[in-house]
SEZAVO-408993 format. One line per field, with one value per residue (C-alpha): residue in one letter; residue number from 1; x, y, z. Coordinates in Angstrom, 2 decimals, always signed. Each point is the difference from the previous one (the first is absolute). Layout:
BEGIN
aa	A	...
i	NUM	...
c1	X	...
c2	Y	...
c3	Z	...
REM end
This chain:
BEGIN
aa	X	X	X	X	X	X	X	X	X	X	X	X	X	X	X	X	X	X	X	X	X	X	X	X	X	X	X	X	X	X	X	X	X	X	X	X	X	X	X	X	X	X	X	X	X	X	X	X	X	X	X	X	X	X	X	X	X	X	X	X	X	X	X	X	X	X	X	X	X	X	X	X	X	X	X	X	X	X	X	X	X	X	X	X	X	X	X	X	X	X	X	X	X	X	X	X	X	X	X	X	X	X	X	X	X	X	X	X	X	X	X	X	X	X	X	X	X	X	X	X	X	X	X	X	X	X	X	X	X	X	X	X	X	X	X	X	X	X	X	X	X	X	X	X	X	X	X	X	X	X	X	X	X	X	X	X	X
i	1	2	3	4	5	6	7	8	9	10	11	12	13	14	15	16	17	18	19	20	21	22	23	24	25	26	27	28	29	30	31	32	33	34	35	36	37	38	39	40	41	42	43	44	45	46	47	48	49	50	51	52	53	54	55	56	57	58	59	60	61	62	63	64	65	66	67	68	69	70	71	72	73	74	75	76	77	78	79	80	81	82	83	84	85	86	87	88	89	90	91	92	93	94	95	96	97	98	99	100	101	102	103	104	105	106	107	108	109	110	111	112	113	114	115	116	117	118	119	120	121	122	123	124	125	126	127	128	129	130	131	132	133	134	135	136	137	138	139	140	141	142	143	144	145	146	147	148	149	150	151	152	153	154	155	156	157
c1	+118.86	+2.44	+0.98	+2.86	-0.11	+2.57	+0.17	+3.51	+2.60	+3.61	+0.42	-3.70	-2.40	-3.05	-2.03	-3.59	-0.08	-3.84	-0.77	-3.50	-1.07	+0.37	+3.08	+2.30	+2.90	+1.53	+2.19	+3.52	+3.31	+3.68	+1.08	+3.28	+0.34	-1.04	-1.02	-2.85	-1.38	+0.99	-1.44	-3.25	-0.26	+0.40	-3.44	-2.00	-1.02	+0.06	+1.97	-1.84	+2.57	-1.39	+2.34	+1.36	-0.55	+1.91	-1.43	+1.71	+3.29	+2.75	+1.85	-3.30	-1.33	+3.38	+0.37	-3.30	+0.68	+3.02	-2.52	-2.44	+2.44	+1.81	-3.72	-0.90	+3.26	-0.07	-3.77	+0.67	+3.24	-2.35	-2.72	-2.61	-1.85	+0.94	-2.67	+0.97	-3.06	-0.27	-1.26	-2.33	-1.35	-1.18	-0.71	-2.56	-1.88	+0.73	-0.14	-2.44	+2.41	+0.69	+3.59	+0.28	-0.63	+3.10	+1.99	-0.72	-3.85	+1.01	+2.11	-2.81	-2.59	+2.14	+0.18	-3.74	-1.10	+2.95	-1.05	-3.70	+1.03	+2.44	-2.78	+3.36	+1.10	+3.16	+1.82	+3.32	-0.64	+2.10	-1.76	-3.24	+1.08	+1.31	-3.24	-1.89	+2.49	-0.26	-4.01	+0.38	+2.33	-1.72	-2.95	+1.75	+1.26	-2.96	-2.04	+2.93	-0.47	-3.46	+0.12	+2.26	-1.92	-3.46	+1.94	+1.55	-3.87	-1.24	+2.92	-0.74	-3.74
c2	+149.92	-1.97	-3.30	-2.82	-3.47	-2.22	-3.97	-0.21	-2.18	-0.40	+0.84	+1.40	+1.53	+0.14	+3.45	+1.78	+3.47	+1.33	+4.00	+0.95	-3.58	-0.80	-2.64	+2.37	-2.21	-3.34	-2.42	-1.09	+1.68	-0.66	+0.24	+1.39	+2.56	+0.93	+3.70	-1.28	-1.02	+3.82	+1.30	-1.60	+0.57	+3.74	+0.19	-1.72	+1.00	-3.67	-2.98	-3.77	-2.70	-3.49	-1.10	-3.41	-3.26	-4.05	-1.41	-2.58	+0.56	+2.48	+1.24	+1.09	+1.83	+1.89	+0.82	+1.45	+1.60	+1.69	+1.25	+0.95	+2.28	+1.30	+1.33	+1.39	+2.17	+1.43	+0.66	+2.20	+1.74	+0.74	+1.34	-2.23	-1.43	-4.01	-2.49	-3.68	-2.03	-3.67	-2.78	-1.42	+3.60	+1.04	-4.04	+0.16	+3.27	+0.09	-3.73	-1.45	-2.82	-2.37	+0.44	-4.27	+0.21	-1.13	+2.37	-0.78	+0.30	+3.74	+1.04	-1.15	+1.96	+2.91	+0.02	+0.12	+3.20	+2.04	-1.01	+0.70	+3.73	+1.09	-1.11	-2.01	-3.18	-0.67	-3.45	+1.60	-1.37	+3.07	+2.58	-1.39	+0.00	+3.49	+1.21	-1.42	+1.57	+3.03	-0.09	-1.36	+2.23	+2.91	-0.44	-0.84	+3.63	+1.01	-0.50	+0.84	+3.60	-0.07	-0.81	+2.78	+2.44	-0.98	-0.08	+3.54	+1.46	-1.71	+1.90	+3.25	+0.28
c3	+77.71	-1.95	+1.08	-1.37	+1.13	-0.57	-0.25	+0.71	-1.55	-0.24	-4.03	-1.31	+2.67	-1.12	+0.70	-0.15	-0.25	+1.38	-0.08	+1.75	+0.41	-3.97	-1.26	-2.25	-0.62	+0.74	-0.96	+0.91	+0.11	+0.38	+3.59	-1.10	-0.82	+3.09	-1.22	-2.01	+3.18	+1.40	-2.76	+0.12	+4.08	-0.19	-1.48	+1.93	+3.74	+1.20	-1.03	+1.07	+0.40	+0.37	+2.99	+0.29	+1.88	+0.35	-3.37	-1.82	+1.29	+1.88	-2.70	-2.02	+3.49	+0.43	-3.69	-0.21	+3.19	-1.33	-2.81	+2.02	+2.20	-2.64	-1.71	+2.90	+0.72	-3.28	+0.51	+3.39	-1.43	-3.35	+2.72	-0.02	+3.08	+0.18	+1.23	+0.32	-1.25	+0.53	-2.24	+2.86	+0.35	-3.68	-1.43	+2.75	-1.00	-3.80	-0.59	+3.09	+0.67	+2.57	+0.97	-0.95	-3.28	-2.02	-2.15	-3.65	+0.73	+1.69	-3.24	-2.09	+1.93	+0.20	-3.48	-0.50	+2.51	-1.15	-3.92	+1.72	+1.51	-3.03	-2.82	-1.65	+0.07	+2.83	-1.21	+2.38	+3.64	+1.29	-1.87	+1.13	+3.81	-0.19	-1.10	+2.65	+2.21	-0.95	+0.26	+3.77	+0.57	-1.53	+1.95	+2.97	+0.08	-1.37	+2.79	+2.73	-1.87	+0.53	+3.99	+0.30	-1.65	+1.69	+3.29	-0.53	-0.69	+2.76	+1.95	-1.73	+1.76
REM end
């Protein structure tokens, strides 16, 4: 399976590329053009978007929105499955967080686990939260997969 999650933003998303569980590739790219975004979705079987929520302010929620939508609509016409992921939902499993704690300490602790599962040093914020995206994510659909399949032998009797 072959994953991309996306920490989106309005001028350099930052991205994590897994294959069979294992971090291939990640960084950040320009949003536009939009067809390095196409390009990278049409190899990947599922593309994680972090979605959004009211932060600091309405203009960065509906920016990032924008982003977010736009990522996601060249994900589906590239033909990868889109799953909305959101930051409550994968700081709680990949960090162990309360949902109070202020945002410096999460960027800083984001920074350390991804450095922690990548074996490399994260300084980018972005980069770091897109890998622990992409691990939520991957395991979220991970064990989906796994359901199914122990369902559908537990059918087949």
């Amino acid at each position: 399976m072959k994953l991309l999650a996306i920490d989106p933003s309005h001028h350099q998303p930052a991205y994590c590329l897994i294959e069979d569980g294992f971090v291939v590739d990640y960084g950040k790219i320009l949003l536009h053009p939009i067809v390095n975004w196409y390009e990278k979705s049409k190899r990947v079987d599922y593309v994680a978007i972090e979605s959004q929520y009211l932060g600091v302010n309405v203009r960065s929620l509906m920016t990032l929105s924008f982003c977010a939508g736009e990522l996601a609509g060249v994900a589906k016409l590239a033909g990868a499955e889109v799953i909305l992921i959101s930051p409550k939902q994968w700081q709680a499993k990949m960090l162990k967080i309360s949902p109070k704690l202020r945002r410096p300490h999460i960027k800083s602790l984001s920074k350390k686990v991804a450095s922690a599962l990548v074996k490399y040093q994260i300084n980018d914020p972005d980069i770091a939260d897109a890998i622990l995206i992409a691990h939520y994510a991957f395991n979220k659909i991970r064990r989906k997969i796994n359901e199914a399949n122990s369902y559908d032998k537990q059918n087949a009797k």
